[in-house]
N, C-alpha and C positions, 0 to 999 in steps of 0.2 A: 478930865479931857482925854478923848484916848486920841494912841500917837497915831501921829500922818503914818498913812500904809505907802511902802515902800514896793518900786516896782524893780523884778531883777534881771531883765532880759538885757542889758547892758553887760552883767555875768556870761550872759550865753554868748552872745557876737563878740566882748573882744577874746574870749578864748576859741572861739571860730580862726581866726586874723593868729591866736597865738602858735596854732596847730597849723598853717599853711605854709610849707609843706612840713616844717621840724613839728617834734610834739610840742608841747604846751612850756614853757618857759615862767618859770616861777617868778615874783614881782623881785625885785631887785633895783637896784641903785642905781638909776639911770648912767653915771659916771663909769661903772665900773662894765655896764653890758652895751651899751650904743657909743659907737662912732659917733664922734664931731661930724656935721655936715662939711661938705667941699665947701671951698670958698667959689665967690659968686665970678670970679674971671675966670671962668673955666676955658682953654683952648679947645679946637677942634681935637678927638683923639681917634689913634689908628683901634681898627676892629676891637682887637683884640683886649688891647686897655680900655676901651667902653664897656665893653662886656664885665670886664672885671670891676669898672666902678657902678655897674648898674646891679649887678648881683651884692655888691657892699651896702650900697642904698638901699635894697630891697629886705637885705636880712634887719640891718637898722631897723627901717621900717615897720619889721613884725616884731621885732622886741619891745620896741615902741609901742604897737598896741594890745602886748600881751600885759602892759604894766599896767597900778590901775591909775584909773583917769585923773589927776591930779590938776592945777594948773600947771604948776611946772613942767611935766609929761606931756602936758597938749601945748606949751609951744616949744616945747623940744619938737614935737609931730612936726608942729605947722613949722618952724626953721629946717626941721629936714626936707620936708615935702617941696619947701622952696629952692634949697640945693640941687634936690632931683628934678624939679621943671629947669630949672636952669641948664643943668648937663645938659637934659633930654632936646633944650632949646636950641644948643649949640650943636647938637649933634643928630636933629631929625632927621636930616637926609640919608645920614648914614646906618639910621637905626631901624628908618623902615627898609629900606636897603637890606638891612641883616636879617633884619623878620621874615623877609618876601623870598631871599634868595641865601640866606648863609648857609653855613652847618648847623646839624639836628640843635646842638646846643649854643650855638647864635643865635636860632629862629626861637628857639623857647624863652632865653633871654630878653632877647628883644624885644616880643610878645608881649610877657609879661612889664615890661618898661616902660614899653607905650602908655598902658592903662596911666600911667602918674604925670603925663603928660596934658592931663585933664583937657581935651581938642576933642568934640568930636569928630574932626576929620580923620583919626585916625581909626575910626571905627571898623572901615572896610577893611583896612588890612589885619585886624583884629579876627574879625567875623571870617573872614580867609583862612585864616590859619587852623580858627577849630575845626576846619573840615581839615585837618593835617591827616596824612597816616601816620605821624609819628604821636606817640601819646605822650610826649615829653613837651609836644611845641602844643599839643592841644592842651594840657593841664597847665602849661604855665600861662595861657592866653586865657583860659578861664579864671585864671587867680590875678592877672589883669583887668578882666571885665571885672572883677569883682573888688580891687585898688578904686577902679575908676567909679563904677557905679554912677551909673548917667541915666537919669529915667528916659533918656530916649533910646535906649541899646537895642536894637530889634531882639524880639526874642520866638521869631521863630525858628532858626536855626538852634538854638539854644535849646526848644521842644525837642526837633528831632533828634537831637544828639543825645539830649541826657534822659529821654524814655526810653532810650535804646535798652537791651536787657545783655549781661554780659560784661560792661565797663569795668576796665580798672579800675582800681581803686584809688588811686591817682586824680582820675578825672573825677570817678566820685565826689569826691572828697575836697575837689576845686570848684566843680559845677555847683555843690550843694554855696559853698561860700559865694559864688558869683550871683547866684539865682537870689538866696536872702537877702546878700545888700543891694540888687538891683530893685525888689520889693521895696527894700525900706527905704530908698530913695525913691520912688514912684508911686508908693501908699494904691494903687490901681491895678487893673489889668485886663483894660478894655478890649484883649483878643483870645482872652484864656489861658496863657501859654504858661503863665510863671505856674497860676494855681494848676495844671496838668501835670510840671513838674515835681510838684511839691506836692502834690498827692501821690504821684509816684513814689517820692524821696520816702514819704510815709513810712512804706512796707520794707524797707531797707532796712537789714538788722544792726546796721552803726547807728551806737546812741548819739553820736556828734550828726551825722543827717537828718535823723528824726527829726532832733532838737532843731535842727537850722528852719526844716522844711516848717515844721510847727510854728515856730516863731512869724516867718514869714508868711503862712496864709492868715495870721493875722494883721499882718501890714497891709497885705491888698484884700482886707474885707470880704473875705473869702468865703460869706454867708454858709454854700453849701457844702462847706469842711465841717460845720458845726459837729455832726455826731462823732465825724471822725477822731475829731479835738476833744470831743465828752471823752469817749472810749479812750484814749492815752492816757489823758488824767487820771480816770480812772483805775486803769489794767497796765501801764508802762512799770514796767521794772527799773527805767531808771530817771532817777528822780532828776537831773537836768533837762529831758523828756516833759515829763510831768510839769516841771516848773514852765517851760517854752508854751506848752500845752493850755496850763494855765494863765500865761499874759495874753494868747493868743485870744482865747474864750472875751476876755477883757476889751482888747481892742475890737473885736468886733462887735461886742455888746451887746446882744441879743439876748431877751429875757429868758428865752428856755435854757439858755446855760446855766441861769442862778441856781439849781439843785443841785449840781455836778460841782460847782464851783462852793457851795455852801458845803457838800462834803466832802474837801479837799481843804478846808478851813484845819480837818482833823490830820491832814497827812504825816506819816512819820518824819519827812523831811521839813525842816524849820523854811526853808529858802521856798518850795513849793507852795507851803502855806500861807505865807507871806502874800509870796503874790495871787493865791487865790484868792484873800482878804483885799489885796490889791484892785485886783480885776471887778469886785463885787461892790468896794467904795465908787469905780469908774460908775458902773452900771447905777449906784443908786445916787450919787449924788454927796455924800459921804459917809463917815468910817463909823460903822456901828460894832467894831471889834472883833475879838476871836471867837466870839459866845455862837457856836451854829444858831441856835435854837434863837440867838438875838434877830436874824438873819432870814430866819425862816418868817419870821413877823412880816417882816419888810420882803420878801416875796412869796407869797403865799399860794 
């Protein structure tokens, strides 16, 4: 019996989430790297100390899905995520408030806070602020949208800002997180805008973009990315690239991937080839192993 093929694009997103905005955070002991959530009676609080508990939540937050996926770790998630709608609950007026009118580093906070308020009514003031001139309050509202992931978040403001040519790396690097999990929350992209981005994000020489933007033109079925997806698997130098490259091929499923995806069965990266193997069980219906030439039978 050969074993179930294992897919690894859950590798690629939560060290996406581990990397926003710190680097990546090694797995560890939940006890020892996260905060307790707040307890659920939270009072009204002045500016300044909201801020301060929104940015303790948020760092939680990402240590939390830098560990790996456990149960225990998912509802550590979900008790914090209810702590933080709760603050957020007590203290909306004051937070859109902060977002719309505070200082540079109130309105970035804020921003980014809102997104874990899971409302889309807060959308518009969201969508507001990435047109900031500050790249503090637009990177931390794109790492908001990107907490929140709402498959209804317009995304065309989100086109014009992140084809722009020039961006910090900041927004980079928040955009790319925002645009994948808006993808993989919305599997679609009935206006174009995600897949423009993410063909963009392509030619971007950070291998943490590539990988996001890869990954994600295979959540919104992103037909006419196919060559572009051959060609990284292919020629990408780096192998979380290659591997994103290769689930994408998979979710969109399209037969003329299976020769690209058949020799990427040989990759020097084990994780890579996995899920080429992976993406090729998708396509045929099941797991005919690591043998190319088994492979080649079954797409001829």
């Amino acid at each position: 019996m050969q074993p179930k093929p294992t897919l690894f694009l859950p590798i690629i997103l939560l060290s996406a989430c581990g990397m926003l905005p710190e680097e990546a955070i090694p797995p560890a002991s939940i006890s020892s790297e996260v905060e307790p959530p707040a307890p659920l009676n939270i009072p009204e609080l002045e500016p300044a100390a909201l801020v301060l508990e929104c940015e303790k939540h948020i760092r939680s937050w990402k240590r939390l899905m830098a560990l790996p996926k456990t149960a225990v770790n998912e509802e550590m998630l979900i008790s914090l995520e209810g702590a933080f709608a709760t603050l957020l609950y007590k203290n909306r007026a004051s937070l859109e408030s902060l977002a719309l009118n505070g200082e540079v580093r109130f309105r970035a906070v804020s921003s980014a806070s809102l997104g874990f308020a899971k409302d889309v009514t807060v959308l518009p003031v969201m969508l507001n602020n990435i047109m900031s001139l500050e790249e503090q309050v637009v990177a931390n509202t794109l790492f908001g949208l990107g907490a929140f992931a709402h498959p209804n978040t317009p995304t065309e403001a989100l086109r014009g800002l992140l084809t722009s040519h020039d961006l910090p790396p900041q927004i980079l690097h928040h955009g790319a997180f925002a645009v994948s999990r808006i993808a993989e929350a919305r599997r679609s992209d009935p206006h174009g805008d995600l897949e423009a981005i993410l063909l963009h994000f392509l030619n971007r020489p950070e291998p943490y973009i590539r990988a996001q933007a890869a990954s994600g033109l295979g959540q919104i079925q992103a037909v006419q990315s196919l060559p572009r997806l051959a060609n990284l698997l292919t020629a990408d130098s780096n192998a979380k690239v290659r591997t994103a490259a290769a689930y994408a091929l998979g979710a969109i499923r399209h037969p003329s991937s299976a020769p690209v995806l058949i020799s990427a069965l040989q990759d020097p990266d084990k994780v890579t080839a996995g899920t080429a193997r992976a993406s090729l069980a998708k396509m045929h219906g099941k797991d005919l192993g690591g043998n190319p030439q088994v492979w080649q039978k079954a797409f001829p």
